[in-house]
Structures are given as C-alpha cells and as structure tokens.
C-alpha positions in Angstrom: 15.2 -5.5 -2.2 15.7 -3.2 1.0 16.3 0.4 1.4 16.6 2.8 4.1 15.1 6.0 4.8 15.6 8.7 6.8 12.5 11.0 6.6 8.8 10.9 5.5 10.3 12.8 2.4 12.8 9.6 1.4 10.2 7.2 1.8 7.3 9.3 -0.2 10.2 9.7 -2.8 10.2 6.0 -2.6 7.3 4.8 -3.2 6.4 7.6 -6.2 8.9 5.6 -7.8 7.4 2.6 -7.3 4.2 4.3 -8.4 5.4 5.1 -12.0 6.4 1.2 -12.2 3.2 0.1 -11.1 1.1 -1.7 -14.1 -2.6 -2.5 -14.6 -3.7 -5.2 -12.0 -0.8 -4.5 -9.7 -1.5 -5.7 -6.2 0.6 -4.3 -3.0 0.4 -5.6 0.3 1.9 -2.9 2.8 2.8 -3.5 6.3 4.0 -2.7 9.0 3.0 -1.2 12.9 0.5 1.6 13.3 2.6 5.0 13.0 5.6 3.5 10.6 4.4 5.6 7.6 2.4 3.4 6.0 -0.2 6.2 4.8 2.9 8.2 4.1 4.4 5.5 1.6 0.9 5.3 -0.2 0.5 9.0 -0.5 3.6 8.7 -2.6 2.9 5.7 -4.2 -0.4 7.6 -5.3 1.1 10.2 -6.7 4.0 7.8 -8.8 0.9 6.6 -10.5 -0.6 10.0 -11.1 -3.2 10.1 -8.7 -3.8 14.5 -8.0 -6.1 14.4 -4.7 -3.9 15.6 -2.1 -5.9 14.5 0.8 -4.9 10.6 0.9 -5.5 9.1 4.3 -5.9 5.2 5.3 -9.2 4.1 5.0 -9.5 2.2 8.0 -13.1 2.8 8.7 -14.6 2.8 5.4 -12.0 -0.2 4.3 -11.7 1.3 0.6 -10.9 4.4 -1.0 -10.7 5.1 -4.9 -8.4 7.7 -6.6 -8.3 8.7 -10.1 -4.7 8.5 -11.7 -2.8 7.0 -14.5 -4.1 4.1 -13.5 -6.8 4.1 -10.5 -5.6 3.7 -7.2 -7.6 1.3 -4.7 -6.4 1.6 -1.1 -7.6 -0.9 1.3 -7.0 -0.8 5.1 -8.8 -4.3 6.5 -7.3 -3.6 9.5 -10.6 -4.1 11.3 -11.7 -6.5 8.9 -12.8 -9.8 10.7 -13.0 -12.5 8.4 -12.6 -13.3 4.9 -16.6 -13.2 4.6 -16.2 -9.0 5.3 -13.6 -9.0 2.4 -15.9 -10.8 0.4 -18.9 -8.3 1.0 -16.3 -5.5 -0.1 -16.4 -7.1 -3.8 -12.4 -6.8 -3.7 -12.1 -9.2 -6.5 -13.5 -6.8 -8.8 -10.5 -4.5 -7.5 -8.1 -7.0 -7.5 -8.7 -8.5 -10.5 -9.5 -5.1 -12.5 -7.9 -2.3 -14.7 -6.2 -0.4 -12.0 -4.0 -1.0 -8.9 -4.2 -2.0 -5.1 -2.7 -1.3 -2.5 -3.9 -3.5 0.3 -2.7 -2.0 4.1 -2.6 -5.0 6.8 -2.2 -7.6 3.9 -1.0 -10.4 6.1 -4.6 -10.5 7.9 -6.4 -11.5 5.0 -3.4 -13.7 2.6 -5.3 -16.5 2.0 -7.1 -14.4 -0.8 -3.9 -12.5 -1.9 -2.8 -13.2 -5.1 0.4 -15.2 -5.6 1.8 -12.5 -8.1 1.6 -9.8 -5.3 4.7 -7.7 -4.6 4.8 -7.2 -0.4 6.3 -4.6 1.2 6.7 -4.0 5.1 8.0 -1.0 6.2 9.8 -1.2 10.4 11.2 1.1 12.5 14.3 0.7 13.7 14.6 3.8 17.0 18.3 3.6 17.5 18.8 4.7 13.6 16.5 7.5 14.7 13.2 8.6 15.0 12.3 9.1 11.2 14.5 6.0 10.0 12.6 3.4 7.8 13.9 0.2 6.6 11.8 -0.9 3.7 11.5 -4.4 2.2 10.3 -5.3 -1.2 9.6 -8.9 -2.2 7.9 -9.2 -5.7 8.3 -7.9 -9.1 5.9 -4.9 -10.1 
C-alpha cells in the first residue's frame, strides 16, 4: 500500500488508523531520514492503539520507551545501536515476542533479528510536492 500526505496532521491521522488495527505481537519497522516524521507517525500510531501520554518522543538515547494503551506500545530507536550483541542486551525478544506491540524506528539496521511476519513502513520526502508532503509505504499485513 502507498499513501500520500500533505501535513504532520494527515500522516498522524494515518498512522492512528493503523494503531486501532494493530494486534497483540504486532511488530513495525519504521523508516525513513532523520526529520521525515517518523516520531510524528508513531505519536499517532500510539494513540490508534490507545496509548494517553502525550509526550511521545523517539527514544534514540535510551533505545526503548514503554506506553500503556490498549495494547502496550514498545518504541525502539536503535539508531545508535551497534551490533546485534546491543540488541541483545536490550532483551527485545521479550518485547517482540510479548503481549503488546513494537514499533522498531531504523528497522533495517538490525533485520537479521526482525521477524518475517513484520509489516515495514518507510516514510520519504519528496520537496517538489512540498515541504510537508509524505509518501508512505506499507508492506505487511497488521
């Protein structure tokens, strides 16, 4: 699937959809460059699955970060992560293979250890569409 976007609002709108479909043991792999509203995408996929904290960032130093919902959302950034050994020291099997849902942000630097059942997504910029224009690509079933 791929839809287009033409404000932070659209794309939030978006992904809260998405949200409301997720399932138990969902896993998302989000991508895309630094500043294509990655964050913005997950703060409404959060909110899709019922998650209330309003102050969702990317985790990028801290590599995780937990929200209560519907089903609990577990937001990964491994941007910095190094090697498979650092994912391994996060315990993200327990995550990926428990009762809520993750959303994993720089996916493609750690896909040896991504599930096959994973739905990607990767979200680009396109600047003569505009500065706030997103195209969106979904591959995977949630």
């Amino acid at each position: 699937m791929i839809l287009e976007t033409f404000s932070p609002k659209e794309t939030e709108e978006f992904a809260y959809k998405l949200g409301q479909e997720a399932k138990k043991g969902s896993i998302i792999c989000l991508s895309g460059d630094l500043g294509v509203g990655k964050t913005v995408f997950t703060r409404g996929f959060a909110k899709g699955l019922g998650v209330t904290d309003e102050y969702i960032t990317s985790p990028t130093f801290t590599i995780i970060n937990e929200y209560e919902g519907r089903l609990n959302l577990y937001h990964f950034d491994v941007y910095r992560i190094g090697s498979i050994e650092e994912m391994d020291d996060t315990g993200y099997e327990d995550y990926f293979f428990g009762d809520g849902v993750c959303l994993v942000e720089w996916a493609e630097l750690v896909e040896e250890i991504i599930p096959e059942n994973a739905v990607w997504i990767k979200i680009e910029k396109d600047l003569s569409k505009g500065d706030e224009y997103r195209k969106i690509t979904v591959r995977g079933d949630l």
